[in-house]
DRENPA-3360 file (N, C-alpha, C; in nm, 2 decimals, always signed):
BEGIN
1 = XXXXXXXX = -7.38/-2.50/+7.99/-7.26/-2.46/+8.04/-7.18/-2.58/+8.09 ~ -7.08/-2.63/+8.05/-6.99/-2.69/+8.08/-6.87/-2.66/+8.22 ~ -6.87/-2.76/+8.32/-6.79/-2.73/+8.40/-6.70/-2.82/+8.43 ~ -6.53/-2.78/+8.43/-6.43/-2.91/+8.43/-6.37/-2.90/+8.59 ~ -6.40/-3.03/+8.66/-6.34/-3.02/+8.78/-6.27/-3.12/+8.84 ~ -6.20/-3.14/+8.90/-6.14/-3.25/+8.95/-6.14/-3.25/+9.09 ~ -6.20/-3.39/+9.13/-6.25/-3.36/+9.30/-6.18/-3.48/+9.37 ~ -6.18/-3.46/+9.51/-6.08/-3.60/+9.60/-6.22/-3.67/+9.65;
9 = XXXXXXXX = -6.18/-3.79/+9.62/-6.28/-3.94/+9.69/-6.20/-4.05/+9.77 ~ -6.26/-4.05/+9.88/-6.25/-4.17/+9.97/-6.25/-4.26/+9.92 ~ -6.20/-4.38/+9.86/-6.26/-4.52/+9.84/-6.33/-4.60/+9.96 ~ -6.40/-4.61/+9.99/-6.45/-4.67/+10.08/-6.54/-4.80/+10.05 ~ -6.53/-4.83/+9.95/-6.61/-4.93/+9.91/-6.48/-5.05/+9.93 ~ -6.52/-5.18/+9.97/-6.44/-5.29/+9.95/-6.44/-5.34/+9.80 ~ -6.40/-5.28/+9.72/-6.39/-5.31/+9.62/-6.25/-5.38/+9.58 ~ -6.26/-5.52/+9.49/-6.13/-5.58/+9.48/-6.17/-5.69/+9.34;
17 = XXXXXXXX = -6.09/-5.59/+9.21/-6.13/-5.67/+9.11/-6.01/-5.75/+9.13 ~ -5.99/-5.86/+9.17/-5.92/-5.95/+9.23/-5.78/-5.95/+9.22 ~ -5.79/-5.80/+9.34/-5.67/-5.70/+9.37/-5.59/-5.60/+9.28 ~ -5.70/-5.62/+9.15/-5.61/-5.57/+9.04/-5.65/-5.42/+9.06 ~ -5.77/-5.37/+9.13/-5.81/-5.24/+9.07/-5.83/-5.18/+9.26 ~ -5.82/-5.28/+9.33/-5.83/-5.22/+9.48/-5.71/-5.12/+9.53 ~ -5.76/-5.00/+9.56/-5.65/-4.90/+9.64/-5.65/-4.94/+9.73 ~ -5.52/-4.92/+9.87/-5.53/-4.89/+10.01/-5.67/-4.90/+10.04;
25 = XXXXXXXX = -5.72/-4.97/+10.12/-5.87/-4.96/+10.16/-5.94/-4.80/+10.20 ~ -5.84/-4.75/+10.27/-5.92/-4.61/+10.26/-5.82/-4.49/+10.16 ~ -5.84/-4.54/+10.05/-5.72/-4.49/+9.97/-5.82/-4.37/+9.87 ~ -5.74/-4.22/+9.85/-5.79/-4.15/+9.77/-5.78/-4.12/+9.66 ~ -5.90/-4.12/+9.56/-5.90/-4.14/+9.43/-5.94/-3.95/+9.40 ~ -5.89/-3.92/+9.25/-5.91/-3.80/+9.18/-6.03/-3.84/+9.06 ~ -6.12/-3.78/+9.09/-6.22/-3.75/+8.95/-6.15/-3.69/+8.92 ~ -6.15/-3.67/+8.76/-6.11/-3.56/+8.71/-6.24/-3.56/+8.55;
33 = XXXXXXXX = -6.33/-3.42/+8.56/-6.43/-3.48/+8.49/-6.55/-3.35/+8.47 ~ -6.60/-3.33/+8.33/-6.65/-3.24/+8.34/-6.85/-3.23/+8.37 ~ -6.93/-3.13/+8.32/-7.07/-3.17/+8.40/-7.13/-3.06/+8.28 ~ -7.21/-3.08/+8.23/-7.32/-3.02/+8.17/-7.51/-3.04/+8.19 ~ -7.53/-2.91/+8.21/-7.65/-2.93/+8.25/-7.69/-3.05/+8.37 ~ -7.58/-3.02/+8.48/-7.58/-3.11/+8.56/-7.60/-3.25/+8.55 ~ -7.55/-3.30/+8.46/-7.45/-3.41/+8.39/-7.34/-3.46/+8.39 ~ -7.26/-3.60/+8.39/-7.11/-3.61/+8.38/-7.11/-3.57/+8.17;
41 = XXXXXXXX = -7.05/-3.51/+8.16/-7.02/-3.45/+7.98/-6.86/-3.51/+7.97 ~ -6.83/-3.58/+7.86/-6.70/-3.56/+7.82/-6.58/-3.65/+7.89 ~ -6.43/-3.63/+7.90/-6.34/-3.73/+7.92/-6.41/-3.72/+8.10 ~ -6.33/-3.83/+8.10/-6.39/-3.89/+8.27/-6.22/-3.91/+8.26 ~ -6.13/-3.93/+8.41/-6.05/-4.00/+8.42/-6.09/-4.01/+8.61 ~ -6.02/-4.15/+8.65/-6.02/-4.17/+8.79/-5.83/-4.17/+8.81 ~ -5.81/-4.12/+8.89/-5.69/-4.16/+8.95/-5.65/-4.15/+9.07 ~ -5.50/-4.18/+9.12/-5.49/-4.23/+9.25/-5.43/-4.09/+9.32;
49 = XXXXXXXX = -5.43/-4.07/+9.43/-5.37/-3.91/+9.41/-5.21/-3.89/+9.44 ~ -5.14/-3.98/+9.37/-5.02/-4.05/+9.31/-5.05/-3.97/+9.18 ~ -5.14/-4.02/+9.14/-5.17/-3.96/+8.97/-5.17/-4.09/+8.90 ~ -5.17/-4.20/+8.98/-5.19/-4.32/+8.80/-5.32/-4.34/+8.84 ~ -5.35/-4.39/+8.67/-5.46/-4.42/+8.64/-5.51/-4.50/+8.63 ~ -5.68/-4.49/+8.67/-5.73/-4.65/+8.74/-5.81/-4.67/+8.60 ~ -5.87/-4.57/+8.58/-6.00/-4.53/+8.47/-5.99/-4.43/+8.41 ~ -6.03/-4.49/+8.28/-6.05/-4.35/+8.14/-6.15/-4.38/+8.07;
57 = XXXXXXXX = -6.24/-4.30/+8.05/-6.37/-4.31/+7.99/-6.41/-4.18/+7.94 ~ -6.52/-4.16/+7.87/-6.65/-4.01/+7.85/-6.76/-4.07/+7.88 ~ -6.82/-3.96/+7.90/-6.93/-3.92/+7.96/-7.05/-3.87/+7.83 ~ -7.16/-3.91/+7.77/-7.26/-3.80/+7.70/-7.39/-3.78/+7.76 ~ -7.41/-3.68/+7.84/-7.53/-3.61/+7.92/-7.54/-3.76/+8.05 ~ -7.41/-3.79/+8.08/-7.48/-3.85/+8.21/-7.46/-4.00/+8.16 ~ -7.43/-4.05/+8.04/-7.42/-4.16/+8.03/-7.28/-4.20/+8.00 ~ -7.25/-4.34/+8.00/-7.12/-4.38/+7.95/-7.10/-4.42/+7.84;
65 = XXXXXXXX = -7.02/-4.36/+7.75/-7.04/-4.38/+7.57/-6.87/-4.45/+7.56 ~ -6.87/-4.51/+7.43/-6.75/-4.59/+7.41/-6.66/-4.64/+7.50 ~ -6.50/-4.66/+7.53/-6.45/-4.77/+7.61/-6.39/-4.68/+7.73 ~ -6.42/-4.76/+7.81/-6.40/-4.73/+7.99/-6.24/-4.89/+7.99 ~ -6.17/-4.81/+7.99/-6.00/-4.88/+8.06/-5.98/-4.89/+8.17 ~ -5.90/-4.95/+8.24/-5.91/-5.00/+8.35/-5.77/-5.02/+8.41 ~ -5.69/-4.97/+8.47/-5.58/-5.04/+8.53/-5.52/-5.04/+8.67 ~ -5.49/-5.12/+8.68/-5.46/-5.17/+8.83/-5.29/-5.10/+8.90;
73 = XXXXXXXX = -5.27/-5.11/+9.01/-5.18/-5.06/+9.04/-5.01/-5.06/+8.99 ~ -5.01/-5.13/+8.94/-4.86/-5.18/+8.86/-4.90/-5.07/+8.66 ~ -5.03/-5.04/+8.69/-5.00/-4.95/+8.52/-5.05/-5.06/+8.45 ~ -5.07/-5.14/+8.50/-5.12/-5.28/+8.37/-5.29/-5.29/+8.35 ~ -5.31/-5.27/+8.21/-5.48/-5.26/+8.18/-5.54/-5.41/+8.22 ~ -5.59/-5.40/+8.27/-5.67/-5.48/+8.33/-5.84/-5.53/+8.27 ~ -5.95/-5.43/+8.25/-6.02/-5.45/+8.16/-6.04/-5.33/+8.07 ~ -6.14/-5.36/+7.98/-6.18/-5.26/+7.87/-6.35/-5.30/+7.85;
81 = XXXXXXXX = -6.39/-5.22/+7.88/-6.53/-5.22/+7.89/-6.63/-5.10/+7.76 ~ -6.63/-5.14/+7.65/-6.72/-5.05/+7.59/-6.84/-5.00/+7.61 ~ -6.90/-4.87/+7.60/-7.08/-4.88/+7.61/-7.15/-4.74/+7.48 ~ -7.25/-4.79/+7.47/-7.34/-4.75/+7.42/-7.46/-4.67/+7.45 ~ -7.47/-4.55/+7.49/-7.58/-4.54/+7.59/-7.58/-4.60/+7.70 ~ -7.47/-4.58/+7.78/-7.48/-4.69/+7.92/-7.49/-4.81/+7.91 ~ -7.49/-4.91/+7.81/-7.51/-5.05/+7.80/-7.39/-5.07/+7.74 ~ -7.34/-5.23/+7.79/-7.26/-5.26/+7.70/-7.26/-5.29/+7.59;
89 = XXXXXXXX = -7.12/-5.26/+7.52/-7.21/-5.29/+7.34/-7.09/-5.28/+7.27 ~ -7.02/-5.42/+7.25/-6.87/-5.39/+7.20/-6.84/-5.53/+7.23 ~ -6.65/-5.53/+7.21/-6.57/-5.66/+7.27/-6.55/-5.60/+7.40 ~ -6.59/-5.70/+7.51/-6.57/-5.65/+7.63/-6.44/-5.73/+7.68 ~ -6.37/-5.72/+7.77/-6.20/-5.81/+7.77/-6.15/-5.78/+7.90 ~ -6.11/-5.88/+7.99/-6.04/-5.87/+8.12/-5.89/-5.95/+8.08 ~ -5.79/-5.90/+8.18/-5.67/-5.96/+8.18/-5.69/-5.96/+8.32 ~ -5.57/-6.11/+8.34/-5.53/-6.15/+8.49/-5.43/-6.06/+8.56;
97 = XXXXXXXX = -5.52/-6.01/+8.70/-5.45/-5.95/+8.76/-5.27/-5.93/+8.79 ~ -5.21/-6.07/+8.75/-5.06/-6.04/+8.83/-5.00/-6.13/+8.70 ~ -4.84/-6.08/+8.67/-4.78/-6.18/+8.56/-4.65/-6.12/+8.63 ~ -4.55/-6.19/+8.60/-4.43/-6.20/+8.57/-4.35/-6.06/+8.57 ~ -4.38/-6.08/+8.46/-4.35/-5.93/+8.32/-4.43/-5.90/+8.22 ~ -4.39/-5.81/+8.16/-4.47/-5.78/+8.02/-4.64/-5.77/+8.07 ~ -4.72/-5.76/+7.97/-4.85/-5.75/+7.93/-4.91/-5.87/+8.00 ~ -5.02/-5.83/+8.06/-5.08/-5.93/+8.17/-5.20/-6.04/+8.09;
105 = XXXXXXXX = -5.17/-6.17/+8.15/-5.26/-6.30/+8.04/-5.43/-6.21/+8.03 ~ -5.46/-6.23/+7.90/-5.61/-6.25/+7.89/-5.70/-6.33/+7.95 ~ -5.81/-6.31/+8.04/-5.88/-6.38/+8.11/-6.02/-6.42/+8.04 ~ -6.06/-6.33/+7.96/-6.19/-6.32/+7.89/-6.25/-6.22/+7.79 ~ -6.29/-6.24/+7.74/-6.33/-6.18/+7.57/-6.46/-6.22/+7.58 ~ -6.56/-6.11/+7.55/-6.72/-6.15/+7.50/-6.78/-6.04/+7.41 ~ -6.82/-6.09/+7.35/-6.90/-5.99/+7.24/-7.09/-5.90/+7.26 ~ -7.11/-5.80/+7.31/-7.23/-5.77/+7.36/-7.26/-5.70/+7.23;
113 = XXXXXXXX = -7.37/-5.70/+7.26/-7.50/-5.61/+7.17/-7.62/-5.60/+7.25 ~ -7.60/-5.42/+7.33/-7.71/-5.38/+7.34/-7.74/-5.39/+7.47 ~ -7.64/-5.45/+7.55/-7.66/-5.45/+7.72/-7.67/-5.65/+7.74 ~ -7.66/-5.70/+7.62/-7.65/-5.86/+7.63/-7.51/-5.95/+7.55 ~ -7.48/-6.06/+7.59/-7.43/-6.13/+7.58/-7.44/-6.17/+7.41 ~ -7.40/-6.14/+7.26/-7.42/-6.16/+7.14/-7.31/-6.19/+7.10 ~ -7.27/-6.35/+7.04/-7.15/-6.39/+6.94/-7.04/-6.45/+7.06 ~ -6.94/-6.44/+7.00/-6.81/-6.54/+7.08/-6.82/-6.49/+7.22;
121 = XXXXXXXX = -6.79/-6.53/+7.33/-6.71/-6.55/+7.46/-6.61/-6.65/+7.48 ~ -6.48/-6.61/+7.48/-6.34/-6.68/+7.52/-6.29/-6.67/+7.62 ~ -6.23/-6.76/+7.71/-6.23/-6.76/+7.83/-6.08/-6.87/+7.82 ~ -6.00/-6.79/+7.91/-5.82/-6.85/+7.89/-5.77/-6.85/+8.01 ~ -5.68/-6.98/+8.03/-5.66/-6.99/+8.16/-5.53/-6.91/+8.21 ~ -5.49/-6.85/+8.30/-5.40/-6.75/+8.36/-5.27/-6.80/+8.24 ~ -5.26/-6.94/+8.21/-5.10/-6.94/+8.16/-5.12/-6.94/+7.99 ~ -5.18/-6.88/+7.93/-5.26/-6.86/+7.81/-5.32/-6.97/+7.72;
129 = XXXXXXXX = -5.38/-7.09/+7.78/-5.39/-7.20/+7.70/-5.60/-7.14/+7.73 ~ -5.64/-7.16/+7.61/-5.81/-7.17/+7.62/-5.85/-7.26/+7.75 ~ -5.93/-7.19/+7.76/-6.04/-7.25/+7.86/-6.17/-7.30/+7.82 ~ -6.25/-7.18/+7.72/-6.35/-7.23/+7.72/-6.39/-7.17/+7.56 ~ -6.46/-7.14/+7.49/-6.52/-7.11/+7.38/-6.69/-7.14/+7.40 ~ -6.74/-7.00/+7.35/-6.91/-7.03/+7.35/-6.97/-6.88/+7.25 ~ -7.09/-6.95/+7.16/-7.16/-6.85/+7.14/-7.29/-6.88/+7.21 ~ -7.35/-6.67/+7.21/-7.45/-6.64/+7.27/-7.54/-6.62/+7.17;
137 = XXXXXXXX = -7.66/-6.63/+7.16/-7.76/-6.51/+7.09/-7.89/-6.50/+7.20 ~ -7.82/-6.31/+7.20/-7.91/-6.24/+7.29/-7.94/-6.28/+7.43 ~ -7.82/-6.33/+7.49/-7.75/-6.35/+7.59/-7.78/-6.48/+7.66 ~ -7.83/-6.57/+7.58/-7.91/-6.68/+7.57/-7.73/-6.71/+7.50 ~ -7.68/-6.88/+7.62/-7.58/-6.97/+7.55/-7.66/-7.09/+7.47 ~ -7.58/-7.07/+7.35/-7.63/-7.16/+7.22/-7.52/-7.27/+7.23 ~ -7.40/-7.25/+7.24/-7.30/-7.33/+7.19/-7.18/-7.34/+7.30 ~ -7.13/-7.44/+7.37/-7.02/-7.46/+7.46/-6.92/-7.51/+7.41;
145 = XXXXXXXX = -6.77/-7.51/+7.38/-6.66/-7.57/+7.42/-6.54/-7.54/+7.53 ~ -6.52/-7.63/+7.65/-6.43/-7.57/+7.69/-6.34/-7.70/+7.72 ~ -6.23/-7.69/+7.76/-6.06/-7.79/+7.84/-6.04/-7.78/+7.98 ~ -6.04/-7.86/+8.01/-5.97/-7.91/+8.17/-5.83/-7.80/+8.18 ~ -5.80/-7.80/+8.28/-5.66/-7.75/+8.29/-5.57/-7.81/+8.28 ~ -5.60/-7.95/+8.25/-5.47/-8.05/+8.21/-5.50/-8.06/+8.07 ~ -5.59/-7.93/+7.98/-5.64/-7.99/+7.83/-5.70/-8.06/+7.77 ~ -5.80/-8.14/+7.85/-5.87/-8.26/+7.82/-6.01/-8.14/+7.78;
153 = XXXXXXXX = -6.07/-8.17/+7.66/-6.18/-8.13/+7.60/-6.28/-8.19/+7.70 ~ -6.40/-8.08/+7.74/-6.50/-8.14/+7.82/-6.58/-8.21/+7.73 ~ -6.66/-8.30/+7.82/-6.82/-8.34/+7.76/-6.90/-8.22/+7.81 ~ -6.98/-8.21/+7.69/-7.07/-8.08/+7.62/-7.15/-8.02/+7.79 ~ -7.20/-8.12/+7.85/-7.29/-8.05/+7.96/-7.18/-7.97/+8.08 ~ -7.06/-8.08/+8.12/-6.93/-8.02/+8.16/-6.90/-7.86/+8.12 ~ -6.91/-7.85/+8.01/-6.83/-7.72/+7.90/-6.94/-7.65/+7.96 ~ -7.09/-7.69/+7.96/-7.18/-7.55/+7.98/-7.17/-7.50/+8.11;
161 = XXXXXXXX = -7.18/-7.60/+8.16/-7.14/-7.53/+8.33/-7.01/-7.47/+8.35 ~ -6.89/-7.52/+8.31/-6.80/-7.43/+8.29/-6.85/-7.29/+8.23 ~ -6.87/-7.26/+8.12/-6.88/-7.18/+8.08/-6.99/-7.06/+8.16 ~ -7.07/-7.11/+8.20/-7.15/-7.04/+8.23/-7.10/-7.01/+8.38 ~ -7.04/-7.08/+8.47/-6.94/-7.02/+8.59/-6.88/-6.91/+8.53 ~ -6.81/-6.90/+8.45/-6.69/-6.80/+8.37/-6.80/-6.65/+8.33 ~ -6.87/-6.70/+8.27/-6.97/-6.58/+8.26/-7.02/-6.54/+8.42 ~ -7.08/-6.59/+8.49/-7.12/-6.52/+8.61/-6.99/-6.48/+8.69;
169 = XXXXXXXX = -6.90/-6.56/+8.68/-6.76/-6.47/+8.75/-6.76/-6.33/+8.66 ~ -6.72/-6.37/+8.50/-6.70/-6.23/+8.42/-6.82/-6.06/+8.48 ~ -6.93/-6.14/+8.49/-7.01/-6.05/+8.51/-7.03/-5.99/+8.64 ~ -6.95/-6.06/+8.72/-6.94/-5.95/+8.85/-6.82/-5.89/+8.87 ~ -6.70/-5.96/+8.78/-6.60/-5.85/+8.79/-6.66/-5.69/+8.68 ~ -6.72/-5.75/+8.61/-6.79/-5.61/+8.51/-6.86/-5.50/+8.68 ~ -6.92/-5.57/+8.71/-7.04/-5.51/+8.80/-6.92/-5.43/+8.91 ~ -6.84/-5.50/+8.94/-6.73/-5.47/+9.05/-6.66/-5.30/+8.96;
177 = XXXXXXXX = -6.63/-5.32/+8.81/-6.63/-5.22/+8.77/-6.68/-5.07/+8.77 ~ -6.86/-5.09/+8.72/-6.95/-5.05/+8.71/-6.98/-4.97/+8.85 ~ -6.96/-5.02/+8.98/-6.95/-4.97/+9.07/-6.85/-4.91/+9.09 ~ -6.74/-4.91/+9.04/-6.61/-4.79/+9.10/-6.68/-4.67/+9.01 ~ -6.67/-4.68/+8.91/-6.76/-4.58/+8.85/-6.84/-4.48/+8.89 ~ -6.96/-4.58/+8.93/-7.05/-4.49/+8.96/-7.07/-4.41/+9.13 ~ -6.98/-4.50/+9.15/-6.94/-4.40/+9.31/-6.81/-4.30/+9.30 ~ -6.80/-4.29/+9.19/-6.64/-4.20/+9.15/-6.74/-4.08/+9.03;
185 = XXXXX = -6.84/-4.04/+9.03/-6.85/-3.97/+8.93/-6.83/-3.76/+8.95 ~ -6.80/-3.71/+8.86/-6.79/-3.60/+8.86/-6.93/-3.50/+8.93 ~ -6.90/-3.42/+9.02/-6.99/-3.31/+9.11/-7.07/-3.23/+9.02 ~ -7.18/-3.26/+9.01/-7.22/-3.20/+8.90/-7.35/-3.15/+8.96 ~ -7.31/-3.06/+9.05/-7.46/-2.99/+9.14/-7.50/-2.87/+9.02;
% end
């Protein structure tokens, strides 16, 4: 049996994908989201009870299948997170929280397979010039290039530690994600 409901949540978590995805600190968000066999089943959306949208995703028996969107208060997508059985498993991609106008800079690009780190990760500084370049295999870094912010190419050990900063930043704004999520999910008593 399928049940579609839409329920009001406290945000109460300090959550702040670096202001791009934080409501009012005690600000209320709408599930809107269905439940099978006491499961999240099907479209997920989060919203603000304004009505814009923070999050769009599905649900299959309880897990998160293909791309979870993301957008911050101004309507601007912010990240795109795909999954696979609950794991990441796709191009995963953040943009910088605040621009000007138009479409907000790319922050980061990485390629997963299977809940790990597999193939390119690009990493770009707020005013769109590269930052960094690297391949993974199996979430293991094989390969570093990255640029100074005045564009000067690092030396190779420079680039890995860059890079691998950029990765542990990327991966807790993911987790920062991953947690609105799962404290937003559909009532599925």
């Amino acid at each position: 049996m399928v049940v579609a409901h839409a329920q009001l949540i406290t945000l109460g978590l300090g959550l702040a994908f670096s202001g791009a995805l934080a409501a009012a600190p005690d600000a209320t968000l709408v599930v809107d989201g269905s439940c099978r066999d006491g499961a999240a089943q099907g479209r997920y959306e989060l919203r603000t009870t304004a009505g814009s949208l923070r999050v769009a995703g599905a649900f299959n028996h309880g897990s998160r299948t293909g791309s979870f969107i993301f957008w911050n208060d101004g309507g601007n997508r912010v990240a795109h997170v795909p999954y696979d059985e609950d794991v990441r498993n796709g191009t995963l991609a953040t943009w910088y929280d605040a621009s000007a106008a138009g479409e907000l800079p790319r922050r980061d690009e990485s390629a997963w397979r299977r809940g790990a780190r597999e193939g390119s990760t690009r990493t770009w500084y707020r005013d769109g010039r590269r930052r960094s370049e690297a391949e993974f295999a199996k979430g293991i870094l094989v390969m570093a290039t990255a640029w100074s912010d005045a564009g000067a190419k690092l030396p190779e050990q420079a680039a890995r530690e860059l890079v691998l900063r950029d990765v542990a930043a990327a991966d807790a704004r993911y987790e920062q994600l991953e947690l609105l999520v799962r404290g937003h999910l559909p009532q599925c008593d």
